[in-house]
N, C-alpha and C positions, 0 to 999 in steps of 0.2 A: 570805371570799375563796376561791375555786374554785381550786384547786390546779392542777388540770389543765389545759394550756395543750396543748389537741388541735391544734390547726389550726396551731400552730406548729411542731411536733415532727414533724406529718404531712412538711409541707414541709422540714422536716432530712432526713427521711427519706428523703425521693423526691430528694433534691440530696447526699447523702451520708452512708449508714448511718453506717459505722464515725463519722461526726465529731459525729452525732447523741448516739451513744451514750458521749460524752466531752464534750462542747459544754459550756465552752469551757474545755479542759486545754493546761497547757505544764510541760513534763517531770513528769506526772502528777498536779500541784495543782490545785486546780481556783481559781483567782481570778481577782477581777475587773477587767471593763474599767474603765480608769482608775483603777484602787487608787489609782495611786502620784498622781493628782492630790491635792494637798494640801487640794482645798476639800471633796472627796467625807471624808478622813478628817476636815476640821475639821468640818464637818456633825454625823458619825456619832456625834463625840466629845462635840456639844452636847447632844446627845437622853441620850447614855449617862450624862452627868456626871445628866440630869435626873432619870433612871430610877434610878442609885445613890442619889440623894438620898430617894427612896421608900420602900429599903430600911431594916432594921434595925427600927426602934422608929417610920418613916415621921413622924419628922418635918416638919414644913415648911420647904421652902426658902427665905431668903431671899432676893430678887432685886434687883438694880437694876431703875429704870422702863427700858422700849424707847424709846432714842432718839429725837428729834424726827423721825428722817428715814426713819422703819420708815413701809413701806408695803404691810404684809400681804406675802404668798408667792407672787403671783400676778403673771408677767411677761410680755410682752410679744414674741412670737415672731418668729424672723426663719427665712422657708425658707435663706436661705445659712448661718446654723448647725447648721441640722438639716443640711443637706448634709456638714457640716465632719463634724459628729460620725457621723453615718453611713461617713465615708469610714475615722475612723477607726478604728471599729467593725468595718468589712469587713480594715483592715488587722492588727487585735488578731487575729480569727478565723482568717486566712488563714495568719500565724504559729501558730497555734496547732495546727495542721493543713494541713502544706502540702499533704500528698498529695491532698488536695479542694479545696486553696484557690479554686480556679477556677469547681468549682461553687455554693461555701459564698458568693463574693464573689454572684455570680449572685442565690443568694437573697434576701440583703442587698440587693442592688441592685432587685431589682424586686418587691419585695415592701414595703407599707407597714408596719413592726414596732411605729412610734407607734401608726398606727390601732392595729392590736393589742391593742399594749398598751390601750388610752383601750375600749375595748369591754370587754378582759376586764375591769376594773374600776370599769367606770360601777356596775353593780348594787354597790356599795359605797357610789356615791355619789364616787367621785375622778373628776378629769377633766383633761385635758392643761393646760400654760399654769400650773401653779401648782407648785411647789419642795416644798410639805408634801404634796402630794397622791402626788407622786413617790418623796418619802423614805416615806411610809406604805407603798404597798402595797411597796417594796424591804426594809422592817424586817419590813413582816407576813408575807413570803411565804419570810423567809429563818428567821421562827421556825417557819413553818410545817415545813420543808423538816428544821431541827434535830431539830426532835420528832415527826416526820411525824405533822402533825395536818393531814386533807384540809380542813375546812372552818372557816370561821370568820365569825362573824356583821356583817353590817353595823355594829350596834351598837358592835362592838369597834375595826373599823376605823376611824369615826369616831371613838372616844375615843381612841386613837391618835394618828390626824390632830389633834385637838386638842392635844394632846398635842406632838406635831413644832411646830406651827404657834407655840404658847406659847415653846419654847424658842428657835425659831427666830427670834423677835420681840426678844427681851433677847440676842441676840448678835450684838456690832456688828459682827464677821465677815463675819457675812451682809447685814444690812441695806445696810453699804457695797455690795455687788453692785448692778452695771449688769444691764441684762436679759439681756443676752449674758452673762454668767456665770451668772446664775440658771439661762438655758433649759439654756447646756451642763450646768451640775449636774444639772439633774434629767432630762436626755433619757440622762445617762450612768445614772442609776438606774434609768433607764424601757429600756433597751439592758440591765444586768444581768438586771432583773428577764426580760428573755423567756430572757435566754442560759442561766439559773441554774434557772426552771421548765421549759423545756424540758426539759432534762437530766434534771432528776428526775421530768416526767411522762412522760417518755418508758420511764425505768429502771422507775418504777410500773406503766404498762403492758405492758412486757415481763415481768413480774411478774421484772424482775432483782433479786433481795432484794441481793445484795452489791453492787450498783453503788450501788441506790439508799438501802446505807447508807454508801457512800464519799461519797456527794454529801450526805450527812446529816452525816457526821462534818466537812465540808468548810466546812459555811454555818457549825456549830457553832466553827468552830477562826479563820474569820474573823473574827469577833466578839470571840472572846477574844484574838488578836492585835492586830486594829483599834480597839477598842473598850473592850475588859478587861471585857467581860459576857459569861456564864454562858447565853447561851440555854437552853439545856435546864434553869436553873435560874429563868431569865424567867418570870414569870406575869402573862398575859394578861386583866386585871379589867375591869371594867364602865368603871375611868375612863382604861384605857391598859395599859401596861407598869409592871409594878414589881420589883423585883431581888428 
């Protein structure tokens, strides 16, 4: 996966340097839109419980069977939640920076950031419309971002995505989700992921070594607060993540 999200960071840029170069901080932290939604942490915690089980001596997990009522990752989109959650998105940014709110909501607003995102990681093989495809590239581009590793291969992201999709299947959590909760979950990962690469392709580009290891030290310290995993101790193998 392509780290550098040019064509997004361009446009931070021409609608508001200084908010470019922090996108998206509130009183200096850099976290994410809709942390505090509960489904975004019950998600993260599913995949994490998966990946700790890897670790050690990489035993195997045992699991319960997925529900009768599991129907893969893949939901059923409605444009008035994409609306919903863009609005919200423009209203997280514009707190986060008032002094540009105006032109930040601007870009928000008239700029497609799904398309976007669904472009920068088709060559992966992800694509809009699916909850594993959204939780991958947000897991892979935040290890990226940890250990500033620019590239990373198709391959990996798929074993990933497999990987999301697996755990995501055996937790009834999820599976209960309507599609409206699905899409909002993953359009909220799919809204990190520009807010979170921007920042750091943008700090790469500026070759700002200190900003772009405050956004390093940033994806790193979310994980270990959300999650209780070690990115920088994450290793990224042929069949996923393993602790």
């Amino acid at each position: 996966m392509q780290q550098r999200l040019t064509i997004l960071a361009a446009l931070l840029l021409a609608a508001a340097p200084a908010a470019a170069q922090d996108f998206p901080a509130i009183g200096g932290q850099y976290i994410d839109f809709g942390a505090s939604m509960a489904s975004v942490g019950q998600m993260n915690n599913v995949l994490g419980a998966t990946v700790r089980s890897r670790g050690g001596e990489r035993r195997a997990t045992v699991r319960p069977p997925a529900p009768k009522a599991a129907s893969g990752t893949r939901y059923q989109p409605s444009p008035a939640i994409s609306v919903r959650v863009r609005a919200r998105f423009a209203d997280f940014v514009a707190r986060a920076d008032p002094a540009n709110a105006a032109r930040l909501r601007q870009v928000i607003q008239q700029n497609d950031l799904l398309g976007l995102w669904e472009r920068h990681v088709a060559t992966d093989g992800l694509r809009r419309g699916d909850v594993a495809d959204a939780m991958t590239a947000y897991w892979v581009q935040n290890w990226q971002i940890a250990n500033k590793v620019p590239f990373t291969s198709r391959a990996q992201v798929q074993a990933v995505r497999s990987q999301i999709a697996g755990a995501l299947g055996t937790s009834p959590g999820f599976v209960r989700m309507d599609d409206a909760a699905r899409q909002e979950l993953a359009e909220t990962y799919m809204l990190n992921f520009i807010a979170q690469g921007s920042a750091f392709s943008d700090a790469m580009g500026r070759k700002d070594a200190a900003h772009a290891a405050r956004l390093s030290d940033a994806a790193a310290a979310r994980f270990q607060t959300d999650v209780k995993l070690d990115l920088r101790r994450l290793r990224l193998t042929p069949t996923g993540f393993a602790d």
